[in-house]
DRENSEDO-72519 format. One record per residue (C-alpha): x, z, y. Coordinates in steps of 0.1 Angstrom, whole numbers, plus 5000, padded with zeros to 4 digits. Each point is the difference from the previous one (the first is absolute). Last residue first. Example, Ala and Ser with C-alpha at 12.3 -4.5 7.8 and 13.67 -1.06 7.14 Angstrom:
513750714989;498650074966;
// end
This chain:
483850234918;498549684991;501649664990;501050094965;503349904989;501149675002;499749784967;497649765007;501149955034;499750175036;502649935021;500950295021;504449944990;502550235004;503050145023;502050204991;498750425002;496750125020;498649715005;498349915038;497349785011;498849815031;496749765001;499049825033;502849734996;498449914965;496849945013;496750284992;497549724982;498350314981;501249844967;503550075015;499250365008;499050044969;503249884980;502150165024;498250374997;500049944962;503349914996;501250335025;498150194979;502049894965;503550025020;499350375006;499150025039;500649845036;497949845017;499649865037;497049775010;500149785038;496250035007;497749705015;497949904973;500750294974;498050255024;499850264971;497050194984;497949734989;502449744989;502850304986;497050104978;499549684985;504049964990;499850294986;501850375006;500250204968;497150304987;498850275018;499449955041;500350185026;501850274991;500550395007;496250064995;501050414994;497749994969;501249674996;503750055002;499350404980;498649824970;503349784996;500349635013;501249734975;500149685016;499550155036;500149775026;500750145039;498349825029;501450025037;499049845032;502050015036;499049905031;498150295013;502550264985;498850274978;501549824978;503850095013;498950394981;498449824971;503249844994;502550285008;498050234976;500249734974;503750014997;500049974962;497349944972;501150124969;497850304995;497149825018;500049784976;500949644985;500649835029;499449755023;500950005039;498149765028;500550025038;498049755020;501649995036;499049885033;502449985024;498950165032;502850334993;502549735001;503850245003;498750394983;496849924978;501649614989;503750184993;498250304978;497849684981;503149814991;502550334988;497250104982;499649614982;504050044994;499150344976;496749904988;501649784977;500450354980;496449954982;498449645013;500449905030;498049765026;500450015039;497249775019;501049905032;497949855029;501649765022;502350155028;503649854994;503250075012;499350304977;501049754965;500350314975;503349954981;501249924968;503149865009;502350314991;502450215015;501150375012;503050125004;501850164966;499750334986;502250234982;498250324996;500850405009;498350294988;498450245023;496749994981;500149954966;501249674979;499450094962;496550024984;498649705023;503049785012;501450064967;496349904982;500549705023;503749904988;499150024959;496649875004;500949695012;503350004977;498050034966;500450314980;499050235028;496650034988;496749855023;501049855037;500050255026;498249815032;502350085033;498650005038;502549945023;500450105034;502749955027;500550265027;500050045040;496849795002;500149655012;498749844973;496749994979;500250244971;500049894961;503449815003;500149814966;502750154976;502749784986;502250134970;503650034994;501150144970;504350124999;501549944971;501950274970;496950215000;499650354988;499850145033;498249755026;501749825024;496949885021;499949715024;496649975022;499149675011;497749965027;497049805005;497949805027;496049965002;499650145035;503149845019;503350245009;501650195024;503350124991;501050365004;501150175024;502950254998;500350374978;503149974983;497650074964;497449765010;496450104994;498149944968;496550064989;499450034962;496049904994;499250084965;497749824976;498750064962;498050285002;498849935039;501750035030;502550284993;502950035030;503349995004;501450095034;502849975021;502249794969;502849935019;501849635007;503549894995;500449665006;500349684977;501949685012;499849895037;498350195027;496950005026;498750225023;500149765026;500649664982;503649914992;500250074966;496749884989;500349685017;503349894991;499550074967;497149785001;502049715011;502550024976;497250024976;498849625011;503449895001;500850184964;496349824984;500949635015;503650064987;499350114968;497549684999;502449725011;502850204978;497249994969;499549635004;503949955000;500450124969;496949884983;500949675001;502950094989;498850154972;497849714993;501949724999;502650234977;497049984979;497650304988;498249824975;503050084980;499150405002;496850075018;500050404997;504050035000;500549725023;497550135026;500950374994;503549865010;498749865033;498050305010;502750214993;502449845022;497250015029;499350324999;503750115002;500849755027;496650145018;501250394999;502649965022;497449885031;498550314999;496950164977;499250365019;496750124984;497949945034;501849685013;499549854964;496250064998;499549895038;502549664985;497049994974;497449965028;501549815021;501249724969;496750004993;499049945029;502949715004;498749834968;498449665021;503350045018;501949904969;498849645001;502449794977;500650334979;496050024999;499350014963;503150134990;499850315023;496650054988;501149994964;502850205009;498050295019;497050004973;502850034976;501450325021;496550155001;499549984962;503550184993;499450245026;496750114983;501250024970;498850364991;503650124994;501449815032;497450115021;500750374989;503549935004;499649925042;503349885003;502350145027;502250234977;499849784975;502049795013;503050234987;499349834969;502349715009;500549804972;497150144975;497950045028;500649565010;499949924965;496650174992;498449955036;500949604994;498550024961;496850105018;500149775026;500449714972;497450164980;497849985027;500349665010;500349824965;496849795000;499449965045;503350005003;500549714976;497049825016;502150015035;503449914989;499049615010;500150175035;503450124998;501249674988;498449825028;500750245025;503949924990;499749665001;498549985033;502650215015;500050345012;500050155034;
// end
């Protein structure tokens, strides 16, 4: 525990973080890379190019500022970040490293303002919180490891089939190398898939949504490629797309993740995504068909076309289902989508048509899209009077923010 004077001093840092927070996280990734670059091979550099981490890291002090009297009002965070760590390997080493560099990125970026007060201060704050985030990960080491099926670190896994789901996704489907079970795991979770690709001096880790429900003999994923190769995004999925062939071999790790469909419960679900978010929503609506085939389910994809539009056999195929209720939006659909009426609707999906197409009174809402999609889904859903406990979301990357200001991006797909 800390002491009062402590808090205080942390907590009086609070509109500082608020100003300077980014550019302190981002002078924190400089020092820290320049001193031990080898880090690089668990950071996600297309996240660190875009700024993403930087801006989910502030978000992380600031919060951690704000509630260092009370950190148990962060702890889901906390969950859901240590699931992040679990997945790309971060152990208790790395904290002393993070936690040096934080504090001279602090100095450098705040320079006198930065008191010894302060630094110290911000010492022993960062050990209460290291250790709150290494207990926590401890634990979910634990887990993965010693669940049936389960293992620690990344795992060898073959690529059993690859296959075309649309022009811009394929499905790679992987099966153990040795041959064993594999771990369960909850519709909604991830993997991380660790590439060494030719060329590169650091490894790329990326996290793929499971796009299958569990209990299979494989794990699926359902890749996007991401325009050019000049930017890291694009660089690791156009690898995964031109590059990785059946019979190869990839480094994966056990599955994780806190995004999860609640199937305790039996309240209607409606599953929202917008262009790959479809991946964790498929993974949703198989789980609901095979394990609550009562549970009443309103499935909803947007898109721009036919041509893009991925795994739609499976949906219409789980539609024919009494309980389940599917609608695809095209924003751009091609002469062939409407002479073969392959959508529902043309145009985005609207806070008016979500109140007479969706039971928003009683449903528990799940969406997961591009970041300007996933705004407009919250911001309607809200003006519909849906409760924050009944509304469940996922980002693809660090996490971010659905508040819709001035200058946020559009709120529409």
């Amino acid at each position: 525990m800390l002491d009062r004077s402590t808090i205080d001093i942390i907590k009086s840092t609070v509109p500082v973080l608020e100003k300077y927070g980014e550019t302190i996280t981002t002078r924190f990734y400089q020092l820290m890379f320049a001193n031990h670059p080898e880090l690089l091979n668990i950071f996600n550099h297309a996240n660190q190019k875009q700024g993403r981490q930087q801006k989910a890291l502030a978000g992380t002090v600031y919060a951690a500022a704000m509630y260092i009297d009370n950190l148990e009002a962060i702890l889901p965070v906390v969950k859901q970040i240590a699931h992040k760590h679990r997945s790309l390997g971060i152990k208790p080493e790395h904290y002393p490293i993070v936690g040096e560099h934080l504090l001279l990125a602090i100095k450098d970026v705040l320079g006198d303002a930065a008191t010894n007060e302060i630094i110290q201060a911000w010492e022993k704050a960062y050990k209460l919180i290291a250790d709150a985030f290494i207990g926590v990960e401890a634990q979910m080491y634990e887990g993965a490891a010693n669940q049936q099926g389960g293992w620690d670190g990344f795992r060898h896994f073959i690529v059993e089939r690859k296959v075309n789901e649309s022009d811009v996704i394929t499905s790679f489907y992987l099966k153990p190398e040795d041959k064993q079970g594999i771990a369960q795991f909850l519709p909604g979770q991830y993997i991380s898939i660790k590439l060494e690709i030719e060329g590169e001096e650091y490894t790329h880790i990326r996290q793929y949504s499971l796009s299958d429900a569990s209990g299979k003999d494989y794990y699926r994923i359902s890749v996007k490629r991401e325009a050019g190769t000049e930017n890291p995004d694009g660089m690791v999925s156009n690898y995964l797309h031109n590059s990785v062939k059946e019979g190869d071999i990839l480094k994966v790790s056990a599955p994780a993740g806190d995004f999860v469909l609640d199937t305790e419960k039996n309240t209607p679900v409606v599953l929202l995504s917008g262009g790959v978010g479809v991946t964790p929503m498929m993974s949703m609506l198989k789980t609901v068909a095979e394990i609550q085939p009562e549970r009443k389910v309103t499935f909803i994809h947007a898109t721009a076309n036919g041509n893009v539009h991925a795994l739609r056999d499976e949906v219409e195929r789980i539609s024919e289902l009494e309980n389940v209720n599917t609608f695809f939006f095209y924003d751009s659909p091609t002469e062939e989508d409407r002479n073969n009426k392959l959508f529902d609707v043309e145009g985005y999906v609207t806070r008016d048509w979500l109140e007479k197409n969706v039971p928003y009174t009683d449903a528990d809402f799940y969406f997961c899209g591009p970041v300007p999609f996933m705004k407009g889904m919250n911001q309607a859903l809200l003006e519909l009077g849906v409760t924050a406990d009944r509304i469940n979301f996922e980002f693809f990357g660090p996490k971010g923010s659905l508040e819709v200001t001035e200058k946020s991006e559009p709120v529409l797909v």
